[in-house]
PDB file of N, CA, C and O in Angstrom:
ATOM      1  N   UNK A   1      81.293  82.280  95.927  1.00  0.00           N
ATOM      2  CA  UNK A   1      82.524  83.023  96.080  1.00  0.00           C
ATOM      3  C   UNK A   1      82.883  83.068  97.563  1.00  0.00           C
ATOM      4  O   UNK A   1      81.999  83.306  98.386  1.00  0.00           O
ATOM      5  N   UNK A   2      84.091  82.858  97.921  1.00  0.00           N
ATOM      6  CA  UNK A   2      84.628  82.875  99.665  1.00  0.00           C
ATOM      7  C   UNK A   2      84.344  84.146 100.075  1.00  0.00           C
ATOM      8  O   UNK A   2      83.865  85.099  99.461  1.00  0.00           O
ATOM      9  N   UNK A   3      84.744  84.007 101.314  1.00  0.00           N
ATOM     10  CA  UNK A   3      84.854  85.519 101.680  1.00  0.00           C
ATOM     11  C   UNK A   3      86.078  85.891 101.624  1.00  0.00           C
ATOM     12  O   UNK A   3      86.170  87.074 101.953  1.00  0.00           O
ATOM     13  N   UNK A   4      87.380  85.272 101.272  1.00  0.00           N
ATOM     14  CA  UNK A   4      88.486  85.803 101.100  1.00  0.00           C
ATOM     15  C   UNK A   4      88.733  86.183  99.965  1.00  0.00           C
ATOM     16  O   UNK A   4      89.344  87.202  99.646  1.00  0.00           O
ATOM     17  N   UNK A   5      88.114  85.107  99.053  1.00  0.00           N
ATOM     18  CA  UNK A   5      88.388  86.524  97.489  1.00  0.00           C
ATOM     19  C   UNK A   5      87.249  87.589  97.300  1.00  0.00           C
ATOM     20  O   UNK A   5      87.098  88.392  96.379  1.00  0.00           O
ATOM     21  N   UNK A   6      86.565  87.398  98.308  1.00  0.00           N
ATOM     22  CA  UNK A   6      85.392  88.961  98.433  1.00  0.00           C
ATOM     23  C   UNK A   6      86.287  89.846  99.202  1.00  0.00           C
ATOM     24  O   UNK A   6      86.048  91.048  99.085  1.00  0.00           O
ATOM     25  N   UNK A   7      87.257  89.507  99.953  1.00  0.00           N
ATOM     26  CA  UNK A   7      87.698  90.692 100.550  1.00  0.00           C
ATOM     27  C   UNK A   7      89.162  90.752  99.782  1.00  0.00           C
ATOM     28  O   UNK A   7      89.687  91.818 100.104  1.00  0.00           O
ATOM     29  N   UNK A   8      89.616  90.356  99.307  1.00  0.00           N
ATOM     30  CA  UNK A   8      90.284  90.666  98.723  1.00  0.00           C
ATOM     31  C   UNK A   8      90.143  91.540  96.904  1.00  0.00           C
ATOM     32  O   UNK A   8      90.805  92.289  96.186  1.00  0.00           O
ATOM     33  N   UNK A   9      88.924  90.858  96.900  1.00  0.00           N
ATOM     34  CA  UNK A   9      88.577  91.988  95.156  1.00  0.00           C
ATOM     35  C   UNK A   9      87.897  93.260  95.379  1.00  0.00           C
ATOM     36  O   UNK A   9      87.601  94.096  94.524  1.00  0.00           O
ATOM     37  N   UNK A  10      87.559  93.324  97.407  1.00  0.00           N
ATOM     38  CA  UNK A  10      86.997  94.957  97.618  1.00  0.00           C
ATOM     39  C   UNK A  10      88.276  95.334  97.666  1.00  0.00           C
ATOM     40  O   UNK A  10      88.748  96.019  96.759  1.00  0.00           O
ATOM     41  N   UNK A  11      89.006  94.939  98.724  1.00  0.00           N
ATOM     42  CA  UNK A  11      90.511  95.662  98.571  1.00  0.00           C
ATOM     43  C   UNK A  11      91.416  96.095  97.551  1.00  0.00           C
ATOM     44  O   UNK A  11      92.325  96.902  97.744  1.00  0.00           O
ATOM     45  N   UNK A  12      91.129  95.500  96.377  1.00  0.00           N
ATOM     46  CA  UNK A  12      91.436  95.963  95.376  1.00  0.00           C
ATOM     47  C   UNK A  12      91.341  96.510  94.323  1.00  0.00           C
ATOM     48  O   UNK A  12      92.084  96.763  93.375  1.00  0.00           O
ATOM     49  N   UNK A  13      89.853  96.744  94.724  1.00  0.00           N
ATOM     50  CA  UNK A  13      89.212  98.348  94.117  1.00  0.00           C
ATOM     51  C   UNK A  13      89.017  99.078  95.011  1.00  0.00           C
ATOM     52  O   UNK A  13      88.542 100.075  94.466  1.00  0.00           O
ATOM     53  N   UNK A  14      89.065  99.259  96.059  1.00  0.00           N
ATOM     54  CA  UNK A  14      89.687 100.038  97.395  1.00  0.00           C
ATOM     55  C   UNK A  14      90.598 100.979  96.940  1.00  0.00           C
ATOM     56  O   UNK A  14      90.478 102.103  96.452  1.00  0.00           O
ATOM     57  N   UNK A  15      91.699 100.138  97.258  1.00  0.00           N
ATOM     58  CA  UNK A  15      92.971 100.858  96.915  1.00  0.00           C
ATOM     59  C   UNK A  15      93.222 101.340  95.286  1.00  0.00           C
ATOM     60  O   UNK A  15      94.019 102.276  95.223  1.00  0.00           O
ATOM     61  N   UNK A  16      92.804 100.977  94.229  1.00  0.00           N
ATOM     62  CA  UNK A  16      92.899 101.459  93.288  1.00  0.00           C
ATOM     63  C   UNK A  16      91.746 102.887  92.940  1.00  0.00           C
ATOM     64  O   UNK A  16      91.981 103.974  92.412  1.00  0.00           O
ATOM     65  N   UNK A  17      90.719 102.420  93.389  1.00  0.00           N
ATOM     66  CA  UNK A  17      90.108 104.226  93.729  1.00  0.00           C
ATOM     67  C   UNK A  17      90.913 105.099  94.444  1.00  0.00           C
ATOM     68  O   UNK A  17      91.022 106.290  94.155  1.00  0.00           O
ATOM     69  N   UNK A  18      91.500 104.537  95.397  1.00  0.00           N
ATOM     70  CA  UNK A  18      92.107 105.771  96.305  1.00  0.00           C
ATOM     71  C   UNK A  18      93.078 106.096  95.627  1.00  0.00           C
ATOM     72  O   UNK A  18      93.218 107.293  95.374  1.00  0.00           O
ATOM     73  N   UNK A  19      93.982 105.190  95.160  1.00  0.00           N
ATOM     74  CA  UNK A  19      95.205 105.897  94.136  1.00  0.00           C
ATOM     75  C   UNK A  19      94.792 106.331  93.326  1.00  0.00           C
ATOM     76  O   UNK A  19      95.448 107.370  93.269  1.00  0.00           O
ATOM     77  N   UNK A  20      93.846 106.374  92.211  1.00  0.00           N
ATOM     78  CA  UNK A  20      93.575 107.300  91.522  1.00  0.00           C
ATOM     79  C   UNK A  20      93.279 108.883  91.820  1.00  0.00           C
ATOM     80  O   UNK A  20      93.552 109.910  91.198  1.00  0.00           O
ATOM     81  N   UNK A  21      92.526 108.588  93.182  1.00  0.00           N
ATOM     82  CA  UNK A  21      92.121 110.376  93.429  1.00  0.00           C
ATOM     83  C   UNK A  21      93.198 110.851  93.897  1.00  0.00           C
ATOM     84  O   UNK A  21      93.413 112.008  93.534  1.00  0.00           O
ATOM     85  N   UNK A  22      94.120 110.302  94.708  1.00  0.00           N
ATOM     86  CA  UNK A  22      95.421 110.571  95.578  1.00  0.00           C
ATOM     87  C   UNK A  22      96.687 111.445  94.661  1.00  0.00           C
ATOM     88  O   UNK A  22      97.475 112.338  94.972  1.00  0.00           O
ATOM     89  N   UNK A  23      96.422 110.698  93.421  1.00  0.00           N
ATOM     90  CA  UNK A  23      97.157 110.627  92.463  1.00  0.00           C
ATOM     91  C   UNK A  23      96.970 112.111  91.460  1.00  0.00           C
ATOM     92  O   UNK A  23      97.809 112.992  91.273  1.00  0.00           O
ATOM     93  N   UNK A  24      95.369 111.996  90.847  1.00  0.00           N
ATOM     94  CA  UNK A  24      95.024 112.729  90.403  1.00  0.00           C
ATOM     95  C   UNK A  24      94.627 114.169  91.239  1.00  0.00           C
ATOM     96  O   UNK A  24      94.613 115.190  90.552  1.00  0.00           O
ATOM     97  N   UNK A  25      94.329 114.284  92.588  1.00  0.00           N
ATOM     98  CA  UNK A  25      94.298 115.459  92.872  1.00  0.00           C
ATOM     99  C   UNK A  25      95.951 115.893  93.415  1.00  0.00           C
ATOM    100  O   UNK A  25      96.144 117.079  93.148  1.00  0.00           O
ATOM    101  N   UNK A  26      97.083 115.292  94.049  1.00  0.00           N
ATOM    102  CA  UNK A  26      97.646 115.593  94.652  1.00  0.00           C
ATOM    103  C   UNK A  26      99.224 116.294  93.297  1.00  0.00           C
ATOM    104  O   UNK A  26     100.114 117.143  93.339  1.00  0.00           O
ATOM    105  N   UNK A  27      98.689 115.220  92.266  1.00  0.00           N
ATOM    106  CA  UNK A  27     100.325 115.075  90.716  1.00  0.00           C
ATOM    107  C   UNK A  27      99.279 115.837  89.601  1.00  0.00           C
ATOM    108  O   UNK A  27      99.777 116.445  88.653  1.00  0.00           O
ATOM    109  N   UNK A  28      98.419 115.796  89.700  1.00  0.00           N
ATOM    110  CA  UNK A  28      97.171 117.018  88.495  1.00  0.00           C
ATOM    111  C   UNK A  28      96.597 115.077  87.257  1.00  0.00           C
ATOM    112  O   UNK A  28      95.752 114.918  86.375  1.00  0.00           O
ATOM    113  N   UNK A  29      97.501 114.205  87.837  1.00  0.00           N
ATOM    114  CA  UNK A  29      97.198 113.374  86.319  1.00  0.00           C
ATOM    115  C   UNK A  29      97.395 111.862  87.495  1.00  0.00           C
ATOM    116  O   UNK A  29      97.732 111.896  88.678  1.00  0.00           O
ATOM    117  N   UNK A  30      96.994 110.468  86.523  1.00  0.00           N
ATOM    118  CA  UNK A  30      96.635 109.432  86.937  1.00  0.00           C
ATOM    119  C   UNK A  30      98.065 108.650  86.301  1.00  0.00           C
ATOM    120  O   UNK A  30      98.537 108.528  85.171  1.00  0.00           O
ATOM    121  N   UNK A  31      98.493 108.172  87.770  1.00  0.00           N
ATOM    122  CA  UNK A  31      99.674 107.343  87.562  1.00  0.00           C
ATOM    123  C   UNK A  31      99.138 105.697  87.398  1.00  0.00           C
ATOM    124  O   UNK A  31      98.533 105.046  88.250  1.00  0.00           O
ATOM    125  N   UNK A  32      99.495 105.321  86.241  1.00  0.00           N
ATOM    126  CA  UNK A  32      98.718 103.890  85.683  1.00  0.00           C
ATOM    127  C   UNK A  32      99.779 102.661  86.989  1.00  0.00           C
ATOM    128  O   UNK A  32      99.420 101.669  87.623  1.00  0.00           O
ATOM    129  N   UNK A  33     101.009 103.329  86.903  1.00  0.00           N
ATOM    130  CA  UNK A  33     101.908 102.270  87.455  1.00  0.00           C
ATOM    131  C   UNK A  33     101.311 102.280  88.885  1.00  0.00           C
ATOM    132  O   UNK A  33     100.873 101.196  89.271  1.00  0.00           O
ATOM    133  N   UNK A  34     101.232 103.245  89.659  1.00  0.00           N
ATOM    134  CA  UNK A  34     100.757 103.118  91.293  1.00  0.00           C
ATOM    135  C   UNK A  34      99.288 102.679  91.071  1.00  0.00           C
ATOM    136  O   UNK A  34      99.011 101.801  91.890  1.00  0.00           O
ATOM    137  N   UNK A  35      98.590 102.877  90.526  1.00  0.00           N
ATOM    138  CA  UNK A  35      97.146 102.516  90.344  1.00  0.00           C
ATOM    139  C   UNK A  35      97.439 100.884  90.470  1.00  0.00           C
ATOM    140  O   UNK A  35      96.844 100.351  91.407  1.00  0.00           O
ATOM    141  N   UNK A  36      98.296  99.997  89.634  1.00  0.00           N
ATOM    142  CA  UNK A  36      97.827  98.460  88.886  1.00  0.00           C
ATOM    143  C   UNK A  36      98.380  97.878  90.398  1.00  0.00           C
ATOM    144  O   UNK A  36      97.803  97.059  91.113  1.00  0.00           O
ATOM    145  N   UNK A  37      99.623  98.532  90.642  1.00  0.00           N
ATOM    146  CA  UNK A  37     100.619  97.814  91.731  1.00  0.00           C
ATOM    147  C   UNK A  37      99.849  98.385  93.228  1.00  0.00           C
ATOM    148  O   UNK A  37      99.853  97.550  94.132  1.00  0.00           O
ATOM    149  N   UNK A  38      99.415  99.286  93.439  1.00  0.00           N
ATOM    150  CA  UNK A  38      98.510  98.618  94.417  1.00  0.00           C
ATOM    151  C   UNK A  38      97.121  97.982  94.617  1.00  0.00           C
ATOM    152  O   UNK A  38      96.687  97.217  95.478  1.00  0.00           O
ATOM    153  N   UNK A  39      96.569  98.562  93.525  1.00  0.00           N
ATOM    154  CA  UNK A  39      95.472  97.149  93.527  1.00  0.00           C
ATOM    155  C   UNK A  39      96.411  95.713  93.684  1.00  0.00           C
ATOM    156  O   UNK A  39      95.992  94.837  94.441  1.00  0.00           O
ATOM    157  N   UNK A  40      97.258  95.582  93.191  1.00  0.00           N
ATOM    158  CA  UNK A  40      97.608  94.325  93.221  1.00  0.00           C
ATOM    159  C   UNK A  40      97.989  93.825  94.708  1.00  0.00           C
ATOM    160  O   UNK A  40      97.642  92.752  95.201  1.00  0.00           O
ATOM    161  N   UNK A  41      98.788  94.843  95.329  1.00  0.00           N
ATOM    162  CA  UNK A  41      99.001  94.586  96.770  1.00  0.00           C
ATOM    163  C   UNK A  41      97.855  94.403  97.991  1.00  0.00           C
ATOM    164  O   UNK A  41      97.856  93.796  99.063  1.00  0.00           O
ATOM    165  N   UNK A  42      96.829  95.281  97.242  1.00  0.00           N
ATOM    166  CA  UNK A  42      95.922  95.347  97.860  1.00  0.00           C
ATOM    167  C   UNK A  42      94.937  93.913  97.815  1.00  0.00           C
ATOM    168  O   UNK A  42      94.013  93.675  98.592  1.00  0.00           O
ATOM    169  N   UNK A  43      95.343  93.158  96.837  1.00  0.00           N
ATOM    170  CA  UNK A  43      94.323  91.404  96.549  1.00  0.00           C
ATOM    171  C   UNK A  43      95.575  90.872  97.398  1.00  0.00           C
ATOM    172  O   UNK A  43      95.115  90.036  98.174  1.00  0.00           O
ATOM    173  N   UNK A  44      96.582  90.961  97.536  1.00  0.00           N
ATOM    174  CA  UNK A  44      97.385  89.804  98.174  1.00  0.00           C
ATOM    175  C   UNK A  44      97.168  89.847  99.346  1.00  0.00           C
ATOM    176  O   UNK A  44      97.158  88.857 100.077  1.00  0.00           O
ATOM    177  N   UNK A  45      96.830  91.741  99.928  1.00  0.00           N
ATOM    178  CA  UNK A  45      97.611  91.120 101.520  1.00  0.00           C
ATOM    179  C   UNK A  45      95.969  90.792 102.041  1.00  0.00           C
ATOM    180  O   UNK A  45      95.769  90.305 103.154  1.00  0.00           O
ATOM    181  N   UNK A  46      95.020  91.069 101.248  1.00  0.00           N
ATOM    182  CA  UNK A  46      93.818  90.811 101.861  1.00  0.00           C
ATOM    183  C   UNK A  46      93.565  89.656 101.415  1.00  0.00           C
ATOM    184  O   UNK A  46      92.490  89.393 101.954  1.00  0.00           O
ATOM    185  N   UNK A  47      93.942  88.506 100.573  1.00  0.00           N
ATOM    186  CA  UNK A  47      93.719  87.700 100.091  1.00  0.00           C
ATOM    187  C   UNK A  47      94.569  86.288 101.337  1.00  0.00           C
ATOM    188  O   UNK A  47      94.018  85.244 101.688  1.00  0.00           O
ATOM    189  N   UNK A  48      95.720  86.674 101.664  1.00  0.00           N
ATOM    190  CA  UNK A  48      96.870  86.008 101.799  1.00  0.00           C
ATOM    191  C   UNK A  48      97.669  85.909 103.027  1.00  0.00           C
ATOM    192  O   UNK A  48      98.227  84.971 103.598  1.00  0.00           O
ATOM    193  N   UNK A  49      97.500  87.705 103.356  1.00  0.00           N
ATOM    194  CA  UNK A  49      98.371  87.731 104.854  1.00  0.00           C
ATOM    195  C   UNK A  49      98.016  88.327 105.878  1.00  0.00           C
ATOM    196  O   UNK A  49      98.726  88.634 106.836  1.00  0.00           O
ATOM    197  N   UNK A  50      96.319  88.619 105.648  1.00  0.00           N
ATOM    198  CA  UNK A  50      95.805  88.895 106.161  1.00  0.00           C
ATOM    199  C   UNK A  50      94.824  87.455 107.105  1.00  0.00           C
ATOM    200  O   UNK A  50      94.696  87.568 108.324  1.00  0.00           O
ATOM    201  N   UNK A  51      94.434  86.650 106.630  1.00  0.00           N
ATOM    202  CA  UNK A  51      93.642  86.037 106.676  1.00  0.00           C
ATOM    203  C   UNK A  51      94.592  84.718 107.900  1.00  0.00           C
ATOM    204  O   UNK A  51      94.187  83.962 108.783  1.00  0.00           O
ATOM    205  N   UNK A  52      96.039  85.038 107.280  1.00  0.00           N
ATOM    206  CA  UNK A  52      96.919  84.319 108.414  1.00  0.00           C
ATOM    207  C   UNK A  52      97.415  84.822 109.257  1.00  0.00           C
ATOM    208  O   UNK A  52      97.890  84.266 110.247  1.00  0.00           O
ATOM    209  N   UNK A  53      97.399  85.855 109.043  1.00  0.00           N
ATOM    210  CA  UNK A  53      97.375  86.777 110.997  1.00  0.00           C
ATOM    211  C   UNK A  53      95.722  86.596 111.979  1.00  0.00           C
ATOM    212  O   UNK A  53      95.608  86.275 113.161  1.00  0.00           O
ATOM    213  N   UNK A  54      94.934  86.837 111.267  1.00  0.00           N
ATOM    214  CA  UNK A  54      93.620  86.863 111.726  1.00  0.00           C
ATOM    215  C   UNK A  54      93.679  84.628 112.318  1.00  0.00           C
ATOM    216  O   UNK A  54      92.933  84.171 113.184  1.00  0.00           O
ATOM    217  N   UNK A  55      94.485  83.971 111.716  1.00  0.00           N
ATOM    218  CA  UNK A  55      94.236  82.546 111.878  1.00  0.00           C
ATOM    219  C   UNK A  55      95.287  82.697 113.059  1.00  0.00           C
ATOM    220  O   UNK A  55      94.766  82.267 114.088  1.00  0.00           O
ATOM    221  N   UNK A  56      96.494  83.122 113.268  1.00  0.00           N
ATOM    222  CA  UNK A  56      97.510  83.079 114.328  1.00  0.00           C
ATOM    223  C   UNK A  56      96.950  83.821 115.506  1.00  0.00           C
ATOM    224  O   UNK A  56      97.177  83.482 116.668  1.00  0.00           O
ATOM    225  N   UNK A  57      96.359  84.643 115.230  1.00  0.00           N
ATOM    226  CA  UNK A  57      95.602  85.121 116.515  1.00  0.00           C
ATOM    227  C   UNK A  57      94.489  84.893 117.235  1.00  0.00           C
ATOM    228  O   UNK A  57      94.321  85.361 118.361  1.00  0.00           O
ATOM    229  N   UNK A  58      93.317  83.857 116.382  1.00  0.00           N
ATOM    230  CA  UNK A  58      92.660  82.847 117.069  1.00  0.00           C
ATOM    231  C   UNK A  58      93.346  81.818 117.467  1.00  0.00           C
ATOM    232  O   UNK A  58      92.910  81.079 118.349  1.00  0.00           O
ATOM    233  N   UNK A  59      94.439  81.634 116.914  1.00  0.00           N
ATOM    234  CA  UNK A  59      94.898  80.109 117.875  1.00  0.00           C
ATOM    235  C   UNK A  59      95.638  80.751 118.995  1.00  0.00           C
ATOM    236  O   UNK A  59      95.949  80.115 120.002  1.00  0.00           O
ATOM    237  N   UNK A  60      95.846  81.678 118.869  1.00  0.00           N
ATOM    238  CA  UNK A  60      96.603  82.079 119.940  1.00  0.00           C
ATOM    239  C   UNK A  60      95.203  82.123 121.609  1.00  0.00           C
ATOM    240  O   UNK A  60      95.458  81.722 122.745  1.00  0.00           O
ATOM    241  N   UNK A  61      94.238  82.561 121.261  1.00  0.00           N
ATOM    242  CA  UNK A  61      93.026  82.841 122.712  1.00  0.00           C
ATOM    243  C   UNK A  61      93.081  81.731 122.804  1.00  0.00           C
ATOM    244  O   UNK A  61      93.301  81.399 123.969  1.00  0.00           O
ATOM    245  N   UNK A  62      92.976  80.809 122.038  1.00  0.00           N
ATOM    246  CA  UNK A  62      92.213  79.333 121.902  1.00  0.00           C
ATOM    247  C   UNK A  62      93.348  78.934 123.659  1.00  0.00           C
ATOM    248  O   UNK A  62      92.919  78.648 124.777  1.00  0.00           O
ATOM    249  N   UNK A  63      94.450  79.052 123.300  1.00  0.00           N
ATOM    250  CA  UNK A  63      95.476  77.988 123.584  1.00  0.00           C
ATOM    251  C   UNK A  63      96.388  78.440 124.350  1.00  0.00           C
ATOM    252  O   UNK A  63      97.320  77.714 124.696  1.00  0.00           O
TER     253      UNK A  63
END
């Protein structure tokens, strides 16, 4: 397994724990819709746009 879909499948039980407690202590109940949609945001940007900022900013010292 890479390390980009390792950091991207922590990030997305990351963020879906946190929306759940966020959710459930702050609304008394568990919002299914904020729960799925940020796990989901949470695999892309760690999957995707993260990994190309972290690449634009080594080429950037390099050069």
């Amino acid at each position: 397994m890479s390390a980009r879909l390792k950091n991207g499948l922590l990030s997305a039980m990351v963020f879906a724990v946190i929306s759940m407690s966020f959710s459930y202590f702050v609304e008394g109940e568990i919002r299914w819709n904020n729960v799925i949609g940020l796990a989901i945001g949470g695999f892309v940007s760690w999957y995707f746009i993260i990994p190309r900022i972290n690449k634009k900013r080594a080429d950037k010292k390099k050069g």
